[in-house]
Every structure is written in structure tokens, then in C-alpha cells.
N, C-alpha and C positions, 0 to 999 in steps of 0.2 A: 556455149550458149549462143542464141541469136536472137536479134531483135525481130517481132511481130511485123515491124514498120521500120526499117533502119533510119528515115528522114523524121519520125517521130517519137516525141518521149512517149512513152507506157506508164500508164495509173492501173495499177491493181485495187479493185474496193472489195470489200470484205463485209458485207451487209447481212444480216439475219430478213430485212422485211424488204422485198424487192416484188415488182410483179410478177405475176399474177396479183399476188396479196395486196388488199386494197387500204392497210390498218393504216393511221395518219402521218405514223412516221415514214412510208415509203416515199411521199413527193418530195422531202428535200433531197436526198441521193437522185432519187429518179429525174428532175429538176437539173440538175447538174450534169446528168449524164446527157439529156437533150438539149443542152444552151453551152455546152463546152463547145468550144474551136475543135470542130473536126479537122482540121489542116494540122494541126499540131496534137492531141492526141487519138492516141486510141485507148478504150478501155477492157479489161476484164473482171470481169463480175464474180464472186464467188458467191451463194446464197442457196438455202436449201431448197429441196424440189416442192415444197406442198407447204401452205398455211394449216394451223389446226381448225379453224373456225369455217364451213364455207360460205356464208355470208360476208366473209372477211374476201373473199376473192373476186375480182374483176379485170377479165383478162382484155378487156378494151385499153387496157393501160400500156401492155404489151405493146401497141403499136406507138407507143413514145419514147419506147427504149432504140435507140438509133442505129446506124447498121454498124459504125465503126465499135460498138460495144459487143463484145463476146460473154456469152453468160454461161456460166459450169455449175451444173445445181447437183447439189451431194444429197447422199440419204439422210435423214437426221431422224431422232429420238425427242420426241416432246412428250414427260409427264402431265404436261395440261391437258395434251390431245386426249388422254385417257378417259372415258366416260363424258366426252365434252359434249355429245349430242343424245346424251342417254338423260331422261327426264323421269326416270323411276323414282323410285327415294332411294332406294339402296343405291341406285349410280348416282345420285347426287351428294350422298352420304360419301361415299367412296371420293368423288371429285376432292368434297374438303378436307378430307385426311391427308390427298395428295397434296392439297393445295400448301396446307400446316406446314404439311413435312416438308416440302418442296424450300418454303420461307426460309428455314433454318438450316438446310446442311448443302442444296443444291448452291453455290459461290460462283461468282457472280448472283447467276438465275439459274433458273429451270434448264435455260438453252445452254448453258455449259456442255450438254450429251452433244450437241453438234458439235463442239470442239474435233474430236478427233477426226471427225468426215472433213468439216473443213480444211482443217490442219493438214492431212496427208493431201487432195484436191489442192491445196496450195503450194506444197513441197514440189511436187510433180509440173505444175505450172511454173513454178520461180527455175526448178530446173534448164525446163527448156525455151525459156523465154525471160529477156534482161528487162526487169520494170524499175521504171525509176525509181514512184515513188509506191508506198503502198497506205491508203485512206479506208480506215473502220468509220462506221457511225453505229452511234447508241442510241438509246438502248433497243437490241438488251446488250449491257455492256460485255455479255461472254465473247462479241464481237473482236471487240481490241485486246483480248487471250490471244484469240488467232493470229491477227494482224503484230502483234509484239514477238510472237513465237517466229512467224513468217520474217519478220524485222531483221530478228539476233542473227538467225540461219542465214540467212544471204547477204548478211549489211548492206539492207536499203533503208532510205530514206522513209520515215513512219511520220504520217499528219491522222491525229486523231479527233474525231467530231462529238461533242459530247450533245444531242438533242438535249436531255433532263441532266441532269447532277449526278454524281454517283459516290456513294459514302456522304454526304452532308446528311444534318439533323431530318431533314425531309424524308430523304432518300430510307433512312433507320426508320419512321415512324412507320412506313408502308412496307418496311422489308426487315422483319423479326431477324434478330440474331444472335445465337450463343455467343458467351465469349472469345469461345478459342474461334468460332468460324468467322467472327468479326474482324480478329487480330488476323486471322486470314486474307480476308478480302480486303482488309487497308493494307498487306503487300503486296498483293496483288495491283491495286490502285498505285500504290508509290512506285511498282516498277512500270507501268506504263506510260505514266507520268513523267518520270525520269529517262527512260529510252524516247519519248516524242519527238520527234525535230520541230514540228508544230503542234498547238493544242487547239482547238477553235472549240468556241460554245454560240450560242445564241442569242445571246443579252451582252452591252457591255458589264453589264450589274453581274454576271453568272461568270464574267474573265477575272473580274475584280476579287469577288468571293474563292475563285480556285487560286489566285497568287496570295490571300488573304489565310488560305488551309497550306499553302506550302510555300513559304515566305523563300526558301532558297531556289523557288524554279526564277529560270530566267522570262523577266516577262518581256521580252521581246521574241519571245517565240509564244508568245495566247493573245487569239486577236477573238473576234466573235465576227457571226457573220446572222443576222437576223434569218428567220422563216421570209417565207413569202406567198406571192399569188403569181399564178400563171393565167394570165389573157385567154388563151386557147379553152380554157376549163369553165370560161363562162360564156363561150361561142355561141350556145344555143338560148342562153336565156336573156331575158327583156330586164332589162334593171331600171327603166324609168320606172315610177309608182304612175299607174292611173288614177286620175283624179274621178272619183264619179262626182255627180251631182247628190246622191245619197250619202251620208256620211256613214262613215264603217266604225267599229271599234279599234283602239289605238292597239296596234299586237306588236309584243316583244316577243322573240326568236333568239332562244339558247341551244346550238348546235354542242355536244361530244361530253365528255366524262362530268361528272358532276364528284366533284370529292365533300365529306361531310365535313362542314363548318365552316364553309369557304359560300355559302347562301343565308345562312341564318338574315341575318339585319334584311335582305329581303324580300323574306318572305313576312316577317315582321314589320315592316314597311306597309306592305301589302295589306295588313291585317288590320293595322293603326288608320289605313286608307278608308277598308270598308266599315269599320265602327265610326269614323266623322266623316265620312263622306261617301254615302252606297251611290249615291248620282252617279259620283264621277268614278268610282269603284268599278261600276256594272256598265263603262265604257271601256275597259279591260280583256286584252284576251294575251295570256302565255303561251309561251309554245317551248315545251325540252325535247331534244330531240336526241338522245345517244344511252348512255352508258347508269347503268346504276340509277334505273328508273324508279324502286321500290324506294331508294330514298326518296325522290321526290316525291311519289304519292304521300309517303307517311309523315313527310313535313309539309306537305298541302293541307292534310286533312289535320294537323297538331292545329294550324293556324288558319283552319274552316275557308282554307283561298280552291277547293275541288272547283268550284262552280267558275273558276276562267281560268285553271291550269290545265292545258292538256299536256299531255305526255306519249311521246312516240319511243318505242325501246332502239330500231335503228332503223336508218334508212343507209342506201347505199350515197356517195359523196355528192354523187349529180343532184339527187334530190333533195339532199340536205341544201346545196347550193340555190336553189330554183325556193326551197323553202324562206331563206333567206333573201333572198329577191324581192317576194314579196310580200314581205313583212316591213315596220314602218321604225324601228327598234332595233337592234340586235344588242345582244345582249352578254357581258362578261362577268362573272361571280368570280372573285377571289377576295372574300373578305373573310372576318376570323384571323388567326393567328397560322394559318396551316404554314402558309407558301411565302417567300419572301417578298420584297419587294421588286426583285429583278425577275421573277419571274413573267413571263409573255407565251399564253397559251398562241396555239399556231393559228388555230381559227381566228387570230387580230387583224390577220393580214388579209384573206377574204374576205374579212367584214371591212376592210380598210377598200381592196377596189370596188364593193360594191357601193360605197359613198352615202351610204345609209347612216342616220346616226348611230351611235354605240353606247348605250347603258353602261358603265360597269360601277361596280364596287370596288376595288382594288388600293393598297396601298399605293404612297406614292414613289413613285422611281419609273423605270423605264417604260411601262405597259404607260403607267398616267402620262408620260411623257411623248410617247409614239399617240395614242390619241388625243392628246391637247395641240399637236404639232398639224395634227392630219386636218383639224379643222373640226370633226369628227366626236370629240368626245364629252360627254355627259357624264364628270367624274365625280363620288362622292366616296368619303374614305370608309374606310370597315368601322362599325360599330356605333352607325349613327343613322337607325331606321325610324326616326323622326325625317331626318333631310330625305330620305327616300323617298317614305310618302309625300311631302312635301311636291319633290323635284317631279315625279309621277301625276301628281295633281297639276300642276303646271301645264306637262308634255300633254295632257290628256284636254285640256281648256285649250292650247295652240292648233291640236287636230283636230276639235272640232269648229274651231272658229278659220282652220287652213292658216294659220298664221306662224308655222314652224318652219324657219327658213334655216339653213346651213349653208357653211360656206367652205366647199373642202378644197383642202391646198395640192392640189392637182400634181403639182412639181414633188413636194414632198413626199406625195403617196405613190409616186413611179420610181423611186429610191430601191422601193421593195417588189419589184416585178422580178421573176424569177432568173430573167435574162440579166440584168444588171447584179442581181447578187453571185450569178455565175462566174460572173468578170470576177468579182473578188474574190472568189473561192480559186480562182484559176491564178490569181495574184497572190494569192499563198502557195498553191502548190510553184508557182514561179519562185518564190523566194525561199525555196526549202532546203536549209544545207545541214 
């Protein structure tokens, strides 16, 4: 064997969503790969050649992948790709059959069929080149298959990234499964777990919860390491608000997935706003902009709020950021019972450097905590769409009298700039034995 770099250690990543592919999970790896100490490593990439979605691609990203990174893109198999851009009824028909089927036998995911492209692309690689360590991120968790399989075969050092959860109650509600293929995939989970040298998540609340599900791992190997915002990504836009002399409507801005029951309270807010108060109601403009739009309309119109919710199904990230700019709100939903409390959708952290305030609903724990800290946030707990409307009546009497001042903690909100959380990802793979 010989080393790529004899004077440097070697990181092998092992990633399903890598550029091209523009889906939200590619900036934290990709983020890492351009703010790591080039003097010290180099990296190679394993990742399939093609996204299924092309909407979901943007090859401008490509040029933030840095020169010391080598990328090896393998063939893969995606049952989702299948009828993904067909809008007949029969292919849509067909879609959800795949989709059913896909829920309950495909373990991990759907992306398991990459497995053996990867698998062999890595064999061949660990071959001819010594890498120190070897770093999966999730999901989709068939990731850390590879990266564990890669592990055993050459005894190296394994640091696993978990973005979402995988096996907790959440994780089940949105991913059906039989018994025997559940009893499945919680071995699979325990051996990846148990083979880690490192475990990282993204909440201290999500490190807590996985020593909490497996009380014999040692927790001095699971740290967490937050999302972030990269500087560079807001390059071209203006983030002061213009003041005009004409008074505008107060507009909230809700960027990516919307899951159901995680809006209720308000849009119920909403509701209770325009029966006692249409004045300041019809000072109001929404704005959703991602994922699972048909929900929103059909809970706009349950609660008669169509007439100042708009809805955009997607925009590509630049525009969603430029949307966000200029808007006077931004806005977080995780209320209901879905999500825990450690949960911290990623869009927190862009809405954190643009220094805008932030709406959310949210239980209290680390999301309430990261926006109370930031100076930033406008928190009200799930299940209390009286205080919504309330706190909305309020925000909407300060914009139009210009009297809504904030005061954001500068220091605190550069904690999360993509450069600094790279030092600490680079301080894990430092300490990985």
C-alpha cells in the first residue's frame, strides 16, 4: 500500500449526496471538505454519479469542492428515480407502489442498491491507498453500510455523522416497517454503532438521546457538531431591509419541508387573528417555499388564511436565500408532538447569519436555545395559538409604527460559520483512536 500524500493523513468520506446534487444535506460534508487544513489532509470522496431529481442539481457547487479532494463516482440503482419525472397517472400510480414497497423491505433505504457499487469502489481504493480514517454521513443511512463494511476489511479508524436520527420513534413514524425487517435494521444500527471510533450528531439533545438508546456505548466517543452558514453563499445578496417611506406588509418566510402537525397552532393563530382582528390580519403576507406544498394549501384553505399564504413548490438554494433576505420574519414550525425537542432544522442557521428575526413554534430545548442565545428569536411553545396570534398582532403594530428593534449577539452567531465548525470536525477526526 502507499500513501496519496506520505506527509498527510487521508480521510476517506463515503457520502450518497455530494455535488452536483444540490438536496440540503450536501453542505455539511461539502462545507468540510472546503474549510479543512489543506496542509494536513487530503481527501477522497466516494458518491454516486447522478441525483434522481434534476432540479435537485447544481453544478456551481462543484467549484467548492477543493483540489486536494478526489471524487470516485460509482453507478448506482435508485427505485425512486423510477417514474420520478413521469406525471401520467399511471406513472404516478406506479411511483407510490414503489414508494410502499420501497418503506418496508428496502433496509436501511431505498439507497441500500448503491451499496455494492460503493462497496467494491472502496475495496479497490483502501487497496491501493493507506487512509487513516474513514467518515460516512447520513442520511440516507445505507451510507454507514459501506463505510462499516470498508472499516472491518482494512481496520481503519470509522467517525460516523448522523444529520437525522436513525431507528428512534420519529425515524419509524416516516419509515414503515415489518417486524422481521425492523429486527433487521436495529442490527444493523447496533453494529455501526458499536464498530464507530467516533459518533457525531448535530444537537447536543440528538448525542444525549443516542447514549440514552444505548446506555453501554461509551460517551466519550459522541460529541455533536451543529449545522451551519457559509459567508461565501450570501456573497451576492443585500441583507440590510430597506426602509421605504411607504409602509409594506409584515412577511414571514418559511424555507424546505413542511411535515404534518408540526404547523397546526399556526396556522390556527392565523385564523383566530383574522376573526378579531382583519386590520391587522390584512397587514400579513406568508411565504412557504419547499417541500410538500399540497399540504400547505389544504391547511390554508381548512383555516380560510389562501388570501396571504403563498406557496412556492421549490426554488433552487440561492433564491430561496435572496427570498429570505428580504423578508422581515423568517420562520420555524416544529410544533405538535412530531419532533423532539433537540431537534434544529438546518435552515436555523441561515436564518441566524442573516440577523433577521425568527418566528418559531418549537418545544423548548436546543433550537429554543440557539435562538434565545442569537438574540434572534420570537419563541412560543407548540400548542398555544392564542399566544401566536397574540405575539403576530404585536410584530405587525411594531412594523407598522418601525418600532421593532433587535439586538443580535454577533459573537454568538459566528460560533456557527462553517469555518469554525470545520476546526471542530477536524478536532474529532484528531482525536480518533
Amino acid at each position: 500500500m502507499t500513501n496519496i500524500a506520505a506527509d498527510k493523513k487521508q480521510l476517506l468520506i463515503v457520502t450518497y449526496i455530494f455535488p452536483p446534487s444540490s438536496y440540503v444535506g450536501v453542505y455539511r460534508t461539502l462545507k468540510y471538505c472546503k474549510y479543512i487544513n489543506k496542509d494536513r489532509w487530503d481527501l477522497t470522496v466516494i458518491a454516486p454519479k447522478s441525483v434522481p431529481e434534476k432540479k435537485f442539481i447544481n453544478y456551481k457547487l462543484l467549484d467548492e469542492v477543493p483540489t486536494n479532494c478526489k471524487v470516485h463516482r460509482t453507478t448506482d440503482i435508485s427505485p425512486y428515480s423510477l417514474f420520478s419525472s413521469s406525471n401520467s397517472k399511471l406513472g404516478r400510480f406506479l411511483k407510490k407502489i414503489i414508494n410502499k414497497v420501497c418503506s418496508y423491505i428496502c433496509i436501511p433505504d431505498s439507497h441500500i442498491f448503491w451499496f455494492p457499487f460503493a462497496l467494491v469502489k472502496g475495496i479497490a481504493l483502501c487497496r491501493k491507498n493507506k487512509y487513516d480514517i474513514i467518515y460516512s454521513s447520513s442520511p440516507p443511512h445505507s451510507t454507514h453500510i459501506v463505510s462499516l463494511y470498508l472499516a472491518k476489511l482494512f481496520n481503519i479508524k470509522l467517525v460516523v455523522d448522523f444529520r437525522d436520527p436513525w431507528g428512534d420513534e420519529v425515524f419509524y413514524k416516516y419509515n414503515k416497517r415489518t417486524r422481521f425487517t425492523k429486527w433487521f435494521e436495529t442490527r444493523q444500527l447496533n453494529n455501526v454503532i458499536k464498530y464507530s471510533n467516533k459518533i457525531i450528531t448535530i444537537s447536543k439533545g440528538e448525542a444525549i438521546e443516542l447514549l440514552n438508546r444505548f446506555p453501554n456505548l461509551n460517551s466519550e466517543i459522541v460529541t455533536h457538531i451543529e449545522n451551519g452558514f457559509d459567508p461565501d453563499d450570501f456573497a451576492e445578496l443585500n441583507t440590510e431591509r430597506k426602509v421605504n417611506s411607504q409602509k409594506r406588509k409584515l412577511t414571514f418566510t418559511y424555507i424546505g419541508s413542511i411535515y404534518e402537525g408540526t404547523t397546526e397552532e399556526f396556522f390556527k393563530g392565523l385564523h383566530i387573528l383574522k376573526n378579531t382582528n382583519n386590520e391587522i390580519y390584512n397587514e400579513l403576507t406568508i411565504n412557504f417555499i419547499g417541500s410538500n406544498t399540497q399540504y400547505i394549501n389544504t391547511i390554508s384553505n381548512k383555516y380560510d388564511l389562501s388570501d396571504i399564504v403563498e406557496v412556492t413548490e421549490y426554488l433552487p438554494h440561492a433564491e430561496c436565500l435572496a427570498k429570505l433576505s428580504s423578508s422581515d420574519m423568517n420562520l420555524i414550525l416544529l410544533g405538535g408532538n412530531s419532533f423532539p425537542a433537540s431537534e434544529i432544522p438546518a435552515k436555523t442557521y441561515e436564518y441566524l447569519f442573516l440577523k433577521k428575526p425568527i418566528f418559531a413554534v418549537a418545544k423548548k430545548g436546543d433550537l429554543t436555545e440557539i435562538l434565545l442565545n442569537s438574540g434572534l428569536g420570537i419563541v412560543i411553545e407548540p400548542n398555544n395559538p392564542d399566544l401566536v396570534a397574540q405575539k403576530i398582532a404585536e410584530l405587525v403594530h411594531k412594523n407598522l409604527n418601525n418600532t421593532h428593534v433587535i439586538t443580535p449577539n454577533h459573537k454568538y452567531i459566528e460560533n456557527f460559520n462553517r469555518a469554525s465548525l470545520t476546526k471542530k470536525f477536524t478536532n474529532v477526526l484528531d482525536n480518533t483512536t
